[in-house]
C-alpha positions in Angstrom: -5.5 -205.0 174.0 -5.2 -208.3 175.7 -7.8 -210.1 177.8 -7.3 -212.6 180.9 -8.5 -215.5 178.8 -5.8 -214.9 176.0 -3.5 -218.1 175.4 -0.2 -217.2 173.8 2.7 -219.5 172.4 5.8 -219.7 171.1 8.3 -222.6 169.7 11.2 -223.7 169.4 13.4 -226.3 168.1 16.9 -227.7 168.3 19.4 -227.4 165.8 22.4 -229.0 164.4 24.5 -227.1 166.4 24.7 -228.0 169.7 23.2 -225.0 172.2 21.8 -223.4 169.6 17.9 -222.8 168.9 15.5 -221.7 166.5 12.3 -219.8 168.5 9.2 -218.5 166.3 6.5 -216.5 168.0 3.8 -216.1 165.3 5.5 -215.3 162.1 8.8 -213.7 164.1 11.5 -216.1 163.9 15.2 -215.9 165.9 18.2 -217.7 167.0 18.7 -218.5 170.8 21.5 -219.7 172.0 22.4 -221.9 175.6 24.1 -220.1 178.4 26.7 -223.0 177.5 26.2 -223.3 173.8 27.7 -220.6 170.8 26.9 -217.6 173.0 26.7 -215.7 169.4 23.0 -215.3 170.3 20.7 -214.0 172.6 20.2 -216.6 175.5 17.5 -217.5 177.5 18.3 -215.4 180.5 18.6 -212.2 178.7 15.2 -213.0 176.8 13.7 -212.9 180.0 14.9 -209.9 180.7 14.2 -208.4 177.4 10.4 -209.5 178.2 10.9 -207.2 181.1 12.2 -203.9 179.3 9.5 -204.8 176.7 6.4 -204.6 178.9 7.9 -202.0 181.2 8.3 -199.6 178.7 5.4 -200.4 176.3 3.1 -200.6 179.8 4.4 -197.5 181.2 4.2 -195.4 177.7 0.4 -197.0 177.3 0.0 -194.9 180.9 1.4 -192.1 179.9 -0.4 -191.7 177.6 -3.4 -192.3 178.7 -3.1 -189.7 181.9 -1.2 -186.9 179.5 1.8 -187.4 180.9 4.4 -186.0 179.0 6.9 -188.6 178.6 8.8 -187.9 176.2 11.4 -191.1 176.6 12.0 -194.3 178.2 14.8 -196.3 179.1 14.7 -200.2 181.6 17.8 -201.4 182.3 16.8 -204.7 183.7 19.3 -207.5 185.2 19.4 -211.0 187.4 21.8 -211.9 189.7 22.1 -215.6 189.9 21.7 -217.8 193.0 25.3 -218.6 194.1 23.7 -221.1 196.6 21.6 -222.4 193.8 22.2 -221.9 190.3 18.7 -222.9 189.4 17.2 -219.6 190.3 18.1 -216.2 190.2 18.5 -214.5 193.2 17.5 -210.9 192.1 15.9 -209.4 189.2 16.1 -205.9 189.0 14.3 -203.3 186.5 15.8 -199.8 186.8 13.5 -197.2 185.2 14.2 -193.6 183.3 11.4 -191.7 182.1 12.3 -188.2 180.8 9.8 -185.4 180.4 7.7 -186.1 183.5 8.1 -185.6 187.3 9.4 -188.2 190.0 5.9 -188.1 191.5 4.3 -189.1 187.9 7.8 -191.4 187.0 6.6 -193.0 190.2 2.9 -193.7 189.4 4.0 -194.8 185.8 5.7 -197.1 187.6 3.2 -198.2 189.7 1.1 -199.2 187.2 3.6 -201.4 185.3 3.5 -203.1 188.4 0.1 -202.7 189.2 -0.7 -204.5 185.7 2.4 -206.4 183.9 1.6 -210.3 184.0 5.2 -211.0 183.3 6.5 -208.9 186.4 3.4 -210.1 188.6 4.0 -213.9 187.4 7.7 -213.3 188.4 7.8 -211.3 191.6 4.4 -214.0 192.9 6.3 -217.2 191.5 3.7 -218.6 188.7 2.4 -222.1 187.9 4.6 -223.5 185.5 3.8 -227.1 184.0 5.5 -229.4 182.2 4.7 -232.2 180.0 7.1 -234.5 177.7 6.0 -236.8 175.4 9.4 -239.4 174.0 9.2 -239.4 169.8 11.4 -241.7 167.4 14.6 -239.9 166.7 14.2 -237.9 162.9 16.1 -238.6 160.1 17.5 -235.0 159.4 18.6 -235.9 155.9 14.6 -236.7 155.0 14.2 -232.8 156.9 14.3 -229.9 154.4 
């Protein structure tokens, strides 16, 4: 399990093709692709999302287990509605739960304790410190890059 001091990080690099991304996290490596690029790939909007489903349901199962439960399935159908007024921000995010084989009293506490302990949902429905910090390289010679 993780710890509050625990520093994750991911990368990712342009490509050739213009929109298009390669992102490792650890040894997992995938294509991402701009909301205006190839759209062939998963883009960054519906990564954050996917973050969402993730530690909903892996958060909520962890519970579940914990307090025998019951659950016997899972499904978060999460979704943002952008900004109209301001496409930099999304005016909604919504996560829409279904947890078979237990009550709506327990469904409830389940998800009450995603809540109660997801740093992704918590970051997002608080508003987190986010950073940024550039540093300008001389452009690569891609025909040197193997």
């Amino acid at each position: 399990m993780t710890t509050a001091v625990d520093t994750v990080s991911i990368t990712g690099r342009t490509t050739d093709t213009v929109g298009r991304f390669l992102v490792a996290a650890r040894s997992n490596h995938f294509v991402s692709d701009a909301r205006t690029g190839p759209a062939e790939a998963v883009q960054a909007g519906e990564l954050l999302l996917s973050s969402l489903a993730s530690c909903s349901l892996s958060n909520i199962q962890l519970h579940a287990e914990e307090r025998g439960s019951g659950l016997t399935d899972g499904h978060a159908h999460v979704s943002y509605e952008r900004d109209p007024q301001d496409p930099t921000r999304y005016a909604a995010i919504r996560i829409g739960l279904r947890l078979s084989g237990v009550t709506q009293e327990e469904a409830e506490t389940l998800a009450g304790l995603f809540a109660d302990s997801c740093p992704i949902y918590n970051t997002l429905r608080r508003g987190g410190n986010v950073t940024i910090s550039v540093h300008a390289a001389p452009p690569r010679d891609r025909a040197t890059i193997a």
